[in-house]
C-alpha distance (Angstrom), angle and dihedral (degrees) to the residues before:
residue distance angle dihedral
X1 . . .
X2 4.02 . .
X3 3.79 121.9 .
X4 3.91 89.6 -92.6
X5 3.50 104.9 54.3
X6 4.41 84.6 51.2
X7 3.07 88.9 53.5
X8 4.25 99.6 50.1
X9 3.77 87.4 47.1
X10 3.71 86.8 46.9
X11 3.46 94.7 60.6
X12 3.90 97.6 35.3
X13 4.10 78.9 61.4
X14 3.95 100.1 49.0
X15 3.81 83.0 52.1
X16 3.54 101.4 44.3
X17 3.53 98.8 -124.8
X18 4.12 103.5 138.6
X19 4.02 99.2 172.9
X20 4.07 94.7 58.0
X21 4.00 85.2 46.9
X22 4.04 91.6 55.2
X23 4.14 84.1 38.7
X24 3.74 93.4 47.4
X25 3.97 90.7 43.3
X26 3.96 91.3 50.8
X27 3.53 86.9 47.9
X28 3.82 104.2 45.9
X29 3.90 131.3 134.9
X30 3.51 88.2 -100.2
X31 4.19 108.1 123.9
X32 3.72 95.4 -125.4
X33 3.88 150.5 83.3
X34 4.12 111.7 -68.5
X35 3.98 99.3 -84.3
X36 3.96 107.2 -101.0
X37 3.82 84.9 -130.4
X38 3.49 89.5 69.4
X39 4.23 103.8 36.8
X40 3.49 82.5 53.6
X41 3.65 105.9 54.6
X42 3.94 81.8 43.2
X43 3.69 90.1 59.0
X44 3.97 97.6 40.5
X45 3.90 79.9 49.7
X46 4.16 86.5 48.9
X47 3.91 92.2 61.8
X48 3.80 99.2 51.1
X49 3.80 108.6 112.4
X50 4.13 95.0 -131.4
X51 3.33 95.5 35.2
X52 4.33 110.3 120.1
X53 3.66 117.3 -127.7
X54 3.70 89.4 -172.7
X55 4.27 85.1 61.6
X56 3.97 87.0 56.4
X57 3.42 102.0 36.7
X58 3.96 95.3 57.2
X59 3.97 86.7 47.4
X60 3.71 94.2 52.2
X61 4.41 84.0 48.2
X62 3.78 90.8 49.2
X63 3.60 97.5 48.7
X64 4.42 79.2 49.7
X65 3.70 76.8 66.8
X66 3.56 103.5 71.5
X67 3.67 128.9 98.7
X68 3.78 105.5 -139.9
X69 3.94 106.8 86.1
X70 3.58 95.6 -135.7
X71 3.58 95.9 67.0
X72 3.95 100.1 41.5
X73 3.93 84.8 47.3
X74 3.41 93.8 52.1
X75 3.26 105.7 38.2
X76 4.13 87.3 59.5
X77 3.87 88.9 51.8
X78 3.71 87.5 53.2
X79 4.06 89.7 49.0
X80 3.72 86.3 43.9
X81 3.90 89.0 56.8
X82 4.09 88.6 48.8
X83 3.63 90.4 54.3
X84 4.06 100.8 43.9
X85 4.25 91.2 36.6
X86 3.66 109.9 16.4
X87 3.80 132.6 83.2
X88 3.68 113.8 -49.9
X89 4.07 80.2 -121.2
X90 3.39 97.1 68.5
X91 3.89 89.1 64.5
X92 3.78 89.5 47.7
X93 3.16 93.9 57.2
X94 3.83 93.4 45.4
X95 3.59 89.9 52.1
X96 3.54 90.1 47.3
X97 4.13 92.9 59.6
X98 3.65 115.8 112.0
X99 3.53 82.7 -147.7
X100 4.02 137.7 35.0
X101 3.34 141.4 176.2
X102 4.46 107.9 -23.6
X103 4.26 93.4 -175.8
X104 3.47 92.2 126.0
X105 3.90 92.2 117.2
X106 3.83 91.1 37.2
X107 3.78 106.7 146.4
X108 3.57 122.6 167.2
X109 3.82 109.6 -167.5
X110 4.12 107.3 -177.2
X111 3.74 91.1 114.1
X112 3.68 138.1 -44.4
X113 3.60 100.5 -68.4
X114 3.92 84.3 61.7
X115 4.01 86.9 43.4
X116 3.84 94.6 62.7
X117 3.86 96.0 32.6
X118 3.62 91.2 63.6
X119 3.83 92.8 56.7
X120 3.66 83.9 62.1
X121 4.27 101.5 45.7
X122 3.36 85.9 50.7
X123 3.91 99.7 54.1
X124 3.91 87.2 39.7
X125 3.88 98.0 49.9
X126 4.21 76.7 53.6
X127 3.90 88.3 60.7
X128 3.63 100.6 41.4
X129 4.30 87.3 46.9
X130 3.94 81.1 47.7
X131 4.10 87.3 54.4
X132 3.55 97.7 55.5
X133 3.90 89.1 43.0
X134 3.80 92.6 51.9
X135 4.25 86.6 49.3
X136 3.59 84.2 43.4
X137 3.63 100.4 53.3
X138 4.09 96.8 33.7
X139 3.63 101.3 32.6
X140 3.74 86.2 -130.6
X141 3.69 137.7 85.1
X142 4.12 107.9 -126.5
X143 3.95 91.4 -155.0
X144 4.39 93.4 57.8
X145 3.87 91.7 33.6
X146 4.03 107.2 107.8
X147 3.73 116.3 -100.5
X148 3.77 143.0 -161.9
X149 3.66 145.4 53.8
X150 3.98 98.5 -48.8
X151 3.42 116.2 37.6
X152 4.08 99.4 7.9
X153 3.89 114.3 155.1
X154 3.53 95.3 -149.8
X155 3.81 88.3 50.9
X156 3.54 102.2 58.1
X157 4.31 96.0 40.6
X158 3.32 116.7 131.2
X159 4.15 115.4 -109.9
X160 3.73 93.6 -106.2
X161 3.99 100.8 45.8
X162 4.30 88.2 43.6
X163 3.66 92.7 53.6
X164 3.37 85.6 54.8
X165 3.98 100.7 44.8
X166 3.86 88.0 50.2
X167 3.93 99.7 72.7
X168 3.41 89.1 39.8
X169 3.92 94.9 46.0
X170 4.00 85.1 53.3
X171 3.65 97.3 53.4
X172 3.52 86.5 53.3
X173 3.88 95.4 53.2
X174 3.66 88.7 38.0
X175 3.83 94.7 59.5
X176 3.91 92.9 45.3
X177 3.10 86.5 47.3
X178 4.13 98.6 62.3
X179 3.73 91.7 59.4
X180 3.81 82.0 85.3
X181 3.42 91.5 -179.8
X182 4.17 117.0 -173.1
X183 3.60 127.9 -155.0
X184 3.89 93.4 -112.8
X185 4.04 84.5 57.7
X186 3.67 88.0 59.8
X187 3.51 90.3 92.7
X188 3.81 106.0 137.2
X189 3.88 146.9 12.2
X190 3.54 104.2 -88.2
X191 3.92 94.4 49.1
X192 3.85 82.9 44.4
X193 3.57 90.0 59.2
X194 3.57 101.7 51.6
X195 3.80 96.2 46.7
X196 4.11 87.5 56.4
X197 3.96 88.5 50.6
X198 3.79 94.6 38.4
X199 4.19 89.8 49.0
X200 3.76 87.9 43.3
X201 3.86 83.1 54.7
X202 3.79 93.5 42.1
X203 3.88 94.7 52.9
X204 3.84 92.7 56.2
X205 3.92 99.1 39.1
X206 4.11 89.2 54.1
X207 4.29 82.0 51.8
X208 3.93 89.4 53.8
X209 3.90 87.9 41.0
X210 3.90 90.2 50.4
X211 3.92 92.2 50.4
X212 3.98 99.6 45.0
X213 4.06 79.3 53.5
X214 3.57 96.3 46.1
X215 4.25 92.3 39.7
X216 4.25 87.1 46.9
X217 4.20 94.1 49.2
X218 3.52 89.2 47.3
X219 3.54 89.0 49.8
X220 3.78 92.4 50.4
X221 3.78 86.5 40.3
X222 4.20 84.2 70.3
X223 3.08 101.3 34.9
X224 4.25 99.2 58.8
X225 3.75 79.7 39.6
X226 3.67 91.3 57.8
X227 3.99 86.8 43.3
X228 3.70 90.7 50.1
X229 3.53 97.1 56.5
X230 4.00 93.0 39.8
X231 3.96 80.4 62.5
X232 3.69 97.5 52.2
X233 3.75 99.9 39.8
X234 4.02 86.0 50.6
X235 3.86 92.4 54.9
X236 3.95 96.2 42.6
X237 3.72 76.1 60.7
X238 3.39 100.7 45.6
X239 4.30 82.8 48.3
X240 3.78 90.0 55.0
X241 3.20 93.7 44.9
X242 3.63 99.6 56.9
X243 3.41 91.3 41.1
């Protein structure tokens, strides 16, 4: 841990304030994935009744603040981890925000490293802001829904809620999708990290995908089956008829 990051959790001691210490220490300037030591005791912390998601939230968007691309990077992983593992609350109350993630001119310019790393924060702040729009929007999150032939969610929506989860299912693929992240790029921990998460991700959004397609075919299936026989029962009668 550098001299910096002692000295955050230092202070986040003296004043008594234990959640910024485990956000700062998740977040530090160390060049590697968020230590699981630390996600975890976030998420344990995540599924106690009183605990305040607003509390964790802001420390996760103040540690967004910094300039060094380690901890911004990291500190989005560790979000990322809140909203795929953590209590379902935490994404309400991300969803909630009247405000998300503004990295869009991110630019950390310590060396080239930094340079190219900031391409990538601020495509993957996109994704995560995407996330809590998606929840948002659906009231769901598409990578805990249940998937797969027997009990699939997508599979059994009804027409006029899945032709509404499909544009915002696409987004959601789209804006993983622009991380475009090569193996060369996978040059350190932290991007490491976020390409495991963001396959995990990518793995069980192209599942939901595959059963809103399946679940709207079928639907289409019935309903040109229902036209079809609408079209021969009308010319029997027209036959009778003119007979």
């Amino acid at each position: 841990m550098s001299v910096t990051d002692r000295l955050t959790a230092g202070v986040h001691t003296l004043t008594g304030q234990h959640l910024a210490k485990v956000v700062a220490k998740a977040s530090s300037h160390e060049v590697m994935g968020p230590k699981k030591k630390h996600i975890e005791t976030l998420i344990a912390l995540s599924n106690s009744p009183t605990f305040s998601m607003p509390d964790l939230g802001n420390d996760l968007f103040v540690r967004c603040q910094n300039s060094s691309w380690v901890v911004v990077f990291k500190a989005l992983i560790t979000c990322h981890n809140l909203m795929a593992r953590g209590h379902e609350r935490f994404l309400q109350y991300m969803a909630s925000r009247t405000s998300l993630f503004v990295l869009d001119n991110f630019l950390d310019k310590s060396g080239l490293q930094a340079h190219d790393m900031s391409t990538f924060i601020r495509r993957y702040a996109n994704y995560v802001n995407e996330k809590a729009l998606a929840y948002r929007q659906m009231g769901y999150d598409f990578c805990r829904v249940k998937r797969g032939k027997d009990d699939g969610f997508l599979r059994s929506l009804e027409s006029g809620k899945l032709l509404q989860a499909l544009p915002v299912l696409e987004r959601l693929v789209d804006a993983l999708l622009a991380m475009e992240i090569t193996a060369q790029e996978l040059s350190n921990g932290v991007i490491n990290t976020a390409f495991i998460m963001l396959f995990r991700d990518l793995i069980k959004l192209f599942t939901c995908f595959n059963d809103a397609v399946i679940n709207l075919l079928g639907r289409l299936f019935f309903l040109l089956l229902a036209v079809c026989v609408c079209v021969c029962v009308s010319q029997c009668v027209c036959v009778c008829v003119c007979v």
